[in-house]
C-alpha positions as CSV (number, residue, x, y, z in Angstrom):
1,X,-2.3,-20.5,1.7
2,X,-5.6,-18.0,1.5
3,X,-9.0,-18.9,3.2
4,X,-11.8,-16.8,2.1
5,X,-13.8,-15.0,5.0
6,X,-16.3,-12.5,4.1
7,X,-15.5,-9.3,3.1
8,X,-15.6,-6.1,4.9
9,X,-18.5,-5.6,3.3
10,X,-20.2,-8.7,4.1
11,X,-19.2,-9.3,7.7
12,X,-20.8,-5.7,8.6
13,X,-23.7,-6.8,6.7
14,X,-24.5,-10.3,8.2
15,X,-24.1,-7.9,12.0
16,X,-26.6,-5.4,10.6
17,X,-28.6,-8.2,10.2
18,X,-27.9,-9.8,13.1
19,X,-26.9,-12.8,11.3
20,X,-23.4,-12.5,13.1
21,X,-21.8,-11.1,15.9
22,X,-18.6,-8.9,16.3
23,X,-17.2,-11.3,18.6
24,X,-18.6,-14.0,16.7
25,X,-16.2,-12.4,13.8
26,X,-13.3,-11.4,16.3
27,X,-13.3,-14.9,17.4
28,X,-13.2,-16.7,13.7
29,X,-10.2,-13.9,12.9
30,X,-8.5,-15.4,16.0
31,X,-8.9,-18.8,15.1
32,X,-7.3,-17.9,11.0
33,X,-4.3,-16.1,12.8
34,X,-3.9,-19.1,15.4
35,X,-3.9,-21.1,12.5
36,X,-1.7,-19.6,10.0
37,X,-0.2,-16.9,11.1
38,X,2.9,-19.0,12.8
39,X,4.2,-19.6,8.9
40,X,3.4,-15.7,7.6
41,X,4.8,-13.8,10.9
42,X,2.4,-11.1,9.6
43,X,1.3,-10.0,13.0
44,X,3.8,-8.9,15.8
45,X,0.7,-8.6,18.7
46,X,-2.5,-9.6,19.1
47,X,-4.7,-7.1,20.7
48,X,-7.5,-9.6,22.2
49,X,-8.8,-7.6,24.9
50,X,-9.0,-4.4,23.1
51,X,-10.4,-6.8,20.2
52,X,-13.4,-8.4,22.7
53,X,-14.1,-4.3,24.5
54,X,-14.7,-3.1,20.8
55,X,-17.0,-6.2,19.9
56,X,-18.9,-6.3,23.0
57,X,-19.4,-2.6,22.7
58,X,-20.7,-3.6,18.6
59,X,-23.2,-6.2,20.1
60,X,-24.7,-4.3,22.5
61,X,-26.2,-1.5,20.3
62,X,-29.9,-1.8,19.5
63,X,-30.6,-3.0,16.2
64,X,-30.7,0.5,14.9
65,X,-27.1,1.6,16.0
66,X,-25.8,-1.1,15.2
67,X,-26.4,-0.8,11.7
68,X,-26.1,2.4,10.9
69,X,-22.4,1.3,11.5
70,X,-20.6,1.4,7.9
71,X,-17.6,-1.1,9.2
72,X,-19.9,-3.6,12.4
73,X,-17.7,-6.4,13.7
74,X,-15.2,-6.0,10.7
75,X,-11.9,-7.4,12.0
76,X,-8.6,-5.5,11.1
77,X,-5.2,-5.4,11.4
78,X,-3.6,-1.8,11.9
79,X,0.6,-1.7,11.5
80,X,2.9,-1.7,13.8
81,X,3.4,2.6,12.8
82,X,0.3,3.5,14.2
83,X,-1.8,3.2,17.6
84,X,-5.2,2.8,18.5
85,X,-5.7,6.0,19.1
86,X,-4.0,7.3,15.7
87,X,-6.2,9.6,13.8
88,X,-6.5,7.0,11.0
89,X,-7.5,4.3,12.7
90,X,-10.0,6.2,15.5
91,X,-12.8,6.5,12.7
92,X,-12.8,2.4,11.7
93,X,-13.1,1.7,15.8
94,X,-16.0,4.7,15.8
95,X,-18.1,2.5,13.0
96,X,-17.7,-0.4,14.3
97,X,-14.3,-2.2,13.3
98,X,-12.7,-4.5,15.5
99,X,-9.2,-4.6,16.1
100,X,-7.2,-7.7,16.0
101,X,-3.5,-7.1,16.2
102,X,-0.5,-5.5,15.4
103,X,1.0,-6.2,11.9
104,X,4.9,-6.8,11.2
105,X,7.2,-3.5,9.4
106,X,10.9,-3.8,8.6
107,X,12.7,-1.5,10.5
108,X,11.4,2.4,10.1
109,X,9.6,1.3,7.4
110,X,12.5,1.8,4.9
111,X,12.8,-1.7,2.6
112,X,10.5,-3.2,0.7
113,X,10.5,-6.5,2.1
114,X,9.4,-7.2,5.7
115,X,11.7,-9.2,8.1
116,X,13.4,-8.2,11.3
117,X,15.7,-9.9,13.8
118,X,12.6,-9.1,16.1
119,X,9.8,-10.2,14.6
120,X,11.1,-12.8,11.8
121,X,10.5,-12.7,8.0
122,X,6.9,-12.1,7.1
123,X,6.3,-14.7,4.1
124,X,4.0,-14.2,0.9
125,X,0.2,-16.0,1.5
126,X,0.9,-16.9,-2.4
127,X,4.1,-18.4,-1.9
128,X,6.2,-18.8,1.3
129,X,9.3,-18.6,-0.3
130,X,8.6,-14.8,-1.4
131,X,8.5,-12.0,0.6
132,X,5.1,-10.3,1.7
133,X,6.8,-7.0,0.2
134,X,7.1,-4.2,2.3
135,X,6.8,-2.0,4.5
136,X,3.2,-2.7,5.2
137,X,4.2,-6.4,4.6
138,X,2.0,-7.8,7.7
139,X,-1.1,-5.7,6.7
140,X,-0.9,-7.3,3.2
141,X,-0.1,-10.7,4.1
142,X,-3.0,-10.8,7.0
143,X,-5.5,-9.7,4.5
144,X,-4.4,-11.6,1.0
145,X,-4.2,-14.9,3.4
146,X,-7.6,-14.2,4.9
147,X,-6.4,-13.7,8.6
148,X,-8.9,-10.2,8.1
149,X,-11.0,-8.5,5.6
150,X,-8.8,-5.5,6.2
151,X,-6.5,-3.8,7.2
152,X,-4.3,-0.4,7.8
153,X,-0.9,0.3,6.1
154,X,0.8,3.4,5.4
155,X,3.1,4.3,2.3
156,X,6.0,6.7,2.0
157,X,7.7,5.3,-1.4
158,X,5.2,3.1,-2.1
159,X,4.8,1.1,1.5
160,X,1.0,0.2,0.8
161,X,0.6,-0.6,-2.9
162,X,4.3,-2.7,-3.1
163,X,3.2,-5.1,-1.1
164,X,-0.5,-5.3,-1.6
165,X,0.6,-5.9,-5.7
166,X,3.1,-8.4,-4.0
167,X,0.2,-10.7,-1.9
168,X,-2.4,-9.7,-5.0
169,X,-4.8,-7.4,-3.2
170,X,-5.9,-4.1,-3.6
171,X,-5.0,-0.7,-2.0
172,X,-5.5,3.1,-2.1
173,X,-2.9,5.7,-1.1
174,X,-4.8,8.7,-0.7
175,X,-3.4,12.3,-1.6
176,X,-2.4,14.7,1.7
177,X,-4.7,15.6,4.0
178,X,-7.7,12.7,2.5
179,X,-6.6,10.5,6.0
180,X,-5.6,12.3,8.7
181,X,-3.0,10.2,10.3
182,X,0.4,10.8,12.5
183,X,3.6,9.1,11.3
184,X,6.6,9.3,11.9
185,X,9.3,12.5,10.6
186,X,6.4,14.5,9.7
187,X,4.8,12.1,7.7
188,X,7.9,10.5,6.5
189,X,9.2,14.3,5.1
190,X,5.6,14.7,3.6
191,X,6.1,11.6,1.6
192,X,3.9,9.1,3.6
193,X,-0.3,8.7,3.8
194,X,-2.2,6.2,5.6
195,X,-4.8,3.8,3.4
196,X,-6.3,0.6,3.4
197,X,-5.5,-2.8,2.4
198,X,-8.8,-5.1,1.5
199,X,-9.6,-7.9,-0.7
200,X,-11.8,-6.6,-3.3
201,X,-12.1,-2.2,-4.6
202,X,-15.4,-2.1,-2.6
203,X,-13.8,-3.3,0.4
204,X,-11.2,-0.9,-0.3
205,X,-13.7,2.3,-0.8
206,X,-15.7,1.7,2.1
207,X,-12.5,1.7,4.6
208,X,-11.2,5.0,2.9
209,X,-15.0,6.4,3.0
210,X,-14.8,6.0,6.7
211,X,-11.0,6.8,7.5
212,X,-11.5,10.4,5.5
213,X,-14.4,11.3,7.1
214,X,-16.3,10.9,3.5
215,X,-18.8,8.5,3.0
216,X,-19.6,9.2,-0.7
217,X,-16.6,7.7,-1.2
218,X,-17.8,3.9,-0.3
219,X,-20.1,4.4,-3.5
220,X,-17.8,3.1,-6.1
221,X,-19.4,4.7,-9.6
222,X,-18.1,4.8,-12.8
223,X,-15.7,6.6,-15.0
224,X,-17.3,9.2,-17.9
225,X,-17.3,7.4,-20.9
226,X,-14.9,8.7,-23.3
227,X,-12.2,9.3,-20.1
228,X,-8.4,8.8,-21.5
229,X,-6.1,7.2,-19.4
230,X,-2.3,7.1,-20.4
231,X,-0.3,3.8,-20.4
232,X,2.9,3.4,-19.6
233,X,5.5,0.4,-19.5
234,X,8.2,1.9,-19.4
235,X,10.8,1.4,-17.1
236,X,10.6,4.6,-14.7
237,X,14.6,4.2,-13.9
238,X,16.3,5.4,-16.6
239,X,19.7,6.7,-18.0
240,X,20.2,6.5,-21.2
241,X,18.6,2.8,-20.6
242,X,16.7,0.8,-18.7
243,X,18.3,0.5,-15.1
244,X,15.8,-1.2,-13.9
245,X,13.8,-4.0,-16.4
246,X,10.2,-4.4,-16.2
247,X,9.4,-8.2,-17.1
248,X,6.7,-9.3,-19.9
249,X,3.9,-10.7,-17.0
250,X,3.9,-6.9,-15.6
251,X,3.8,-5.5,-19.2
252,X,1.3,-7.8,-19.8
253,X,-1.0,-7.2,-17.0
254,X,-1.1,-3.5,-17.9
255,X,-2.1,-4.0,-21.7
256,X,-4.7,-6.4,-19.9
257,X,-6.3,-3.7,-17.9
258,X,-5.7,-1.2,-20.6
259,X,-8.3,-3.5,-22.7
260,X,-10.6,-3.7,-19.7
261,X,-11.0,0.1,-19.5
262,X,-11.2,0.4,-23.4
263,X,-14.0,-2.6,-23.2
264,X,-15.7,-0.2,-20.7
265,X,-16.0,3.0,-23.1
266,X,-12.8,4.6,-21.9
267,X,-9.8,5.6,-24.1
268,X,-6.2,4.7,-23.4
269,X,-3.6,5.9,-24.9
270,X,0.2,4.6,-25.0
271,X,2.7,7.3,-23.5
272,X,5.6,7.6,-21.6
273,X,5.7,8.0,-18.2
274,X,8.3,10.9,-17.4
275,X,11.2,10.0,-15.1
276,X,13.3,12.0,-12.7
277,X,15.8,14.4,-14.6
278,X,17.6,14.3,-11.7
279,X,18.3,9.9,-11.7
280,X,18.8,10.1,-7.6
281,X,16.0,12.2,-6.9
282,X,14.3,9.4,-5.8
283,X,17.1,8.1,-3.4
284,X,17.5,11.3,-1.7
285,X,13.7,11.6,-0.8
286,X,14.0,8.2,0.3
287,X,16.9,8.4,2.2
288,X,16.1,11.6,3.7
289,X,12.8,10.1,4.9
290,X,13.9,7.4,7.0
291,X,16.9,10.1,8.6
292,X,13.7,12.3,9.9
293,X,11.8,9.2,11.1
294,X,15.4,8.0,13.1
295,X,15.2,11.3,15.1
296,X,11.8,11.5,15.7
297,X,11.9,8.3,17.3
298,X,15.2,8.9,18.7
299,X,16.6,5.6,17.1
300,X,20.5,6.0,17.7
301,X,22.1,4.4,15.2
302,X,23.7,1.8,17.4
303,X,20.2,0.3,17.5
304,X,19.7,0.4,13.7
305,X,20.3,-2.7,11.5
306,X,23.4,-1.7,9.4
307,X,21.4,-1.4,6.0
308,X,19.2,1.1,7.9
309,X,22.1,2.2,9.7
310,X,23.8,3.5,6.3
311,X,20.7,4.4,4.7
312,X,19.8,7.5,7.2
313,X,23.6,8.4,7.6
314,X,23.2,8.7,4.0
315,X,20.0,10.7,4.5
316,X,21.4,13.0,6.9
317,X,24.7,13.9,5.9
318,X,24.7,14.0,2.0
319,X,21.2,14.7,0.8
320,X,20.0,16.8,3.9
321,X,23.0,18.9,4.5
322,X,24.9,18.5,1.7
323,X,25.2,21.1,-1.0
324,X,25.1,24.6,-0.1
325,X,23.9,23.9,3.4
326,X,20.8,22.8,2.5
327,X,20.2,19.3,1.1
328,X,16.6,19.3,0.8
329,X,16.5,22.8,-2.0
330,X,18.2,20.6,-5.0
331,X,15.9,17.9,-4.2
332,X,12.5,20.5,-4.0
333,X,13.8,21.5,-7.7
334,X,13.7,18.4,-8.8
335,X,10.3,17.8,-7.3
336,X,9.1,20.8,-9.3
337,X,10.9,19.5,-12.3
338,X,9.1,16.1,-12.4
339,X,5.4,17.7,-11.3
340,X,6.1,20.0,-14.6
341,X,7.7,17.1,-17.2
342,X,4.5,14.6,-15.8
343,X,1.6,17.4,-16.2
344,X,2.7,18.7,-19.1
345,X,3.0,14.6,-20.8
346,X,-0.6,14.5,-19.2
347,X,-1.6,17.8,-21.3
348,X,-0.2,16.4,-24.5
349,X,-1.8,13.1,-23.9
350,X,-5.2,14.5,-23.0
351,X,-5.3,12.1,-20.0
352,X,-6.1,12.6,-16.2
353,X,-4.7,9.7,-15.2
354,X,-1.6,7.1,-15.7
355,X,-1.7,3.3,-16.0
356,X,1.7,1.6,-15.0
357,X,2.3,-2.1,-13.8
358,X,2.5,-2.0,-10.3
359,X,5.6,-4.1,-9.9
360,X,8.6,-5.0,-12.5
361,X,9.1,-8.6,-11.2
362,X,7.6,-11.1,-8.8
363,X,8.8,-10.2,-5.3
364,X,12.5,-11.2,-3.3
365,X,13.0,-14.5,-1.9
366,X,11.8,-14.5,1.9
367,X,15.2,-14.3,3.8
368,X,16.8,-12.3,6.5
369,X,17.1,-9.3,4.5
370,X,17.7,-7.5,7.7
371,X,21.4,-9.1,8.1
372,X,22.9,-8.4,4.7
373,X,24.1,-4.9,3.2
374,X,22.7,-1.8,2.3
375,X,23.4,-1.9,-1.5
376,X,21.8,-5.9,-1.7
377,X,18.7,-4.9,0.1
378,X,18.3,-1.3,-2.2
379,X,18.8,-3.0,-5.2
380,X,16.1,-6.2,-3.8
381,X,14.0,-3.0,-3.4
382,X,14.3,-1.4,-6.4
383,X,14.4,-4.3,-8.9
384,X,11.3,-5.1,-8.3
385,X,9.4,-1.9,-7.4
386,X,10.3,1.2,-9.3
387,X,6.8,2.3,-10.5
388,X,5.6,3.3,-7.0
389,X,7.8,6.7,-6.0
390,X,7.0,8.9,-8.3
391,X,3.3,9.3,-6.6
392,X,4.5,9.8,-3.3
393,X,7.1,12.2,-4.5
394,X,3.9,14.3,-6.5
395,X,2.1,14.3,-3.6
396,X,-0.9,12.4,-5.6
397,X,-3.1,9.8,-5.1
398,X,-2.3,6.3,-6.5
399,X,-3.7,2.5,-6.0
400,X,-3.2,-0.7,-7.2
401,X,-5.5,-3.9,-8.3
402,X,-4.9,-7.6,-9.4
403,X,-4.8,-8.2,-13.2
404,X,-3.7,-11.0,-14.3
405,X,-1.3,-13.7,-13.3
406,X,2.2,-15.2,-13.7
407,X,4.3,-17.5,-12.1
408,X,6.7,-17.6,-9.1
409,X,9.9,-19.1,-9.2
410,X,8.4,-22.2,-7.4
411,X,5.6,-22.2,-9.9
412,X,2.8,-21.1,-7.6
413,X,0.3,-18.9,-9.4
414,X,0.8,-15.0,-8.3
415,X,-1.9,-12.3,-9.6
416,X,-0.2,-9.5,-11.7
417,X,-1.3,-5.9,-10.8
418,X,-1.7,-2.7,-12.4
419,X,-1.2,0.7,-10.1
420,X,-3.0,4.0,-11.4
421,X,-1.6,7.4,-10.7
422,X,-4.4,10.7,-10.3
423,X,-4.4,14.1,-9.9
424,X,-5.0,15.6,-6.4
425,X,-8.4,14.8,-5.2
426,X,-9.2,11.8,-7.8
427,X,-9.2,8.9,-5.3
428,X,-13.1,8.8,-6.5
429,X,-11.7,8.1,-9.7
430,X,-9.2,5.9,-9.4
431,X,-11.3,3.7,-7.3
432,X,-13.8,3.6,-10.2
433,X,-11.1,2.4,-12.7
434,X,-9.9,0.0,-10.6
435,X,-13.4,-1.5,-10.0
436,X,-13.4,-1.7,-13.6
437,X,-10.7,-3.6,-14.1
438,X,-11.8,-5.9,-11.0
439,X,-15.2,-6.5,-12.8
440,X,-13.6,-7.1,-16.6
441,X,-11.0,-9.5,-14.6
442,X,-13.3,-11.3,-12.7
């Protein structure tokens, strides 16, 4: 269920040119999301008349102005977390971007697949019966069906790149303070950065060049020969065994782009990934998470879906002020912990950067997640996505990128993906590996 548009990329080109318009391009978005949005539910909003101000604006500029704008008449979608007037999406409607709606979330952004007694269940593009993924389950499934070129998510335990590896499209979660942006509970505790969701790595460069104020960044290069990159399958829920199985298509795709990289003079090397010593480390910053985001948005818990419900009364009375009054020190020592066991596999490994599937399995069935029970929808969650935490809990950059393919359950074809995990302040190169992979995949 995909259409192909132009990219990002193209569709600011053919206005540069004046090939096209931006309403030409607002207009054509309109007509995809008219068309097949009503089976996705990706958006929750349409902004038309914002949409038609911003492309007028675009197609009055003189030639000149209007191309020296990196993102002219490039439709987007921007989640439901964020406003117009967000810092992360201010700089895509300064060059030029047009906004097109509002995207679908599940409820303060806390589950992994996107449905909501409000807005629906937002479906896979690749296969209705799947879920989109989630939380920035509308951004992905209005860009991997072709609704828009782009669009912005943001990801607290892994909210941009679970379900961009879901609809098989790319993403970049930036490290703190790359994308100014303003989410909710201080940023989700700390946890959550804004990105972009796009098609192709180009795409995906170019919308994170303009968000972070750095346009070197839209110049994908490439990666020193002779660079080592770790790879890990390994399950990264573990005690004593493998809570959490990662199936042989999501193996698979990461020896695939593992041979990529070593095809394109890089060395990778076969490591394990540390995991948590501390096996609900990741549960508390979770939980905790969506507690701070409840009371910044004064969400009473009358109002919360009873998953959510138990989820920050879990986050607020056991892992936030449980303990010896404070909650949150155990959990900042196990932080430390894990940034020391993962540096110091890195120094032994001589790599920079990890190699991970992005996803254990292909994602939940598309249901009404939102009316069963906590434990069902964190273990939906989990079973599937396990890889993506640990970078949000490091503080460090990570992205995903299509490699490969398997199978759904109704035996649609779904592309495999690969995440890679960086240091602070290697978003350049992580972009460049992923655009290594897309080119050897292609």
């Amino acid at each position: 269920m995909t259409t192909s548009p132009l990219t990002a990329a193209g569709t600011a080109a053919a206005v540069h040119s004046g090939a096209g318009g931006a309403l030409e391009s607002l207009d054509a978005a309109l007509d995809r999301v008219a068309d097949l949005d009503p089976a996705l539910h990706a958006f929750t909003t349409l902004l038309r008349a914002d949409g038609r101000a911003a492309g007028a604006a675009v197609d009055a500029l003189a030639p000149a102005a209007r191309s020296a704008l990196p993102l002219a008449g490039v439709p987007f979608a921007i989640k439901s977390t964020v406003t117009l007037d967000n810092p992360v999406v201010a700089p895509l409607l300064a060059a030029g971007a047009v906004p097109v709606g509002v995207t679908a979330a599940p409820q303060l952004c806390t589950w992994g697949m996107t449905d909501s007694e409000e807005h629906g269940i937002t479906r896979n593009p690749r296969d209705l019966s799947l879920s989109a993924g989630g939380s920035s389950g509308g951004s992905a499934a209005a860009v991997a069906s072709g609704m828009v070129p782009l669009a912005v998510g943001d990801d607290g335990m892994g909210s941009l790149r679970i379900p961009a590896a879901a609809c098989g499209i790319v993403t970049i979660k930036p490290g703190p303070g790359v994308v100014p942006t303003r989410l909710s509970g201080d940023n989700w505790g700390r946890l959550a950065e804004s990105g972009p969701l796009a098609r192709t790595v180009g795409d995906a460069a170019l919308a994170l060049s303009v968000m972070s104020g750095r346009p070197e960044l839209a110049a994908v290069g490439r990666v020193p020969r002779g660079s080592r990159v770790g790879l890990s399958t390994t399950s990264p829920i573990r005690l004593g065994v493998d809570l959490v199985p990662v199936r042989e298509p999501w193996r698979r795709a990461a020896r695939e782009a593992a041979d990529l990289l070593r095809a394109d003079d890089l060395v990778v090397v076969d490591t394990t990934l540390p995991s948590p010593r501390d096996p609900v480390l990741y549960l508390a910053r979770w939980t905790s998470a969506v507690a701070r985001a409840a009371e910044e948005e004064n969400l009473p818990l009358s109002a919360m879906e009873r998953r959510t419900r138990h989820h920050a009364l879990l986050g607020r009375t056991v892992f936030r002020r449980g303990g010896a009054g404070d909650g949150d020190t155990r959990w900042n020592r196990g932080v430390e912990a894990l940034r020391t066991d993962v540096e110091r596999a890195m120094a032994t490994a001589g790599v920079d950067v990890w190699l991970t599937p992005a996803l254990a399995d292909v994602p939940p069935e598309a249901t009404e997640w939102h009316r069963r029970s906590w434990g069902r929808s964190l273990w939906a969650s989990m079973r599937f996505s396990p890889f993506t935490p640990l970078a949000n809990v490091l503080g460090w950059p990570a992205m995903t990128v299509p490699c490969g393919r398997t199978h759904t359950p109704l035996g649609r074809v779904l592309p495999t993906s690969v995440q890679l995990v960086g240091r602070p302040g290697s978003e350049a190169t992580l972009l460049a590996l992923a655009a290594a992979v897309e080119r050897g995949g292609a």
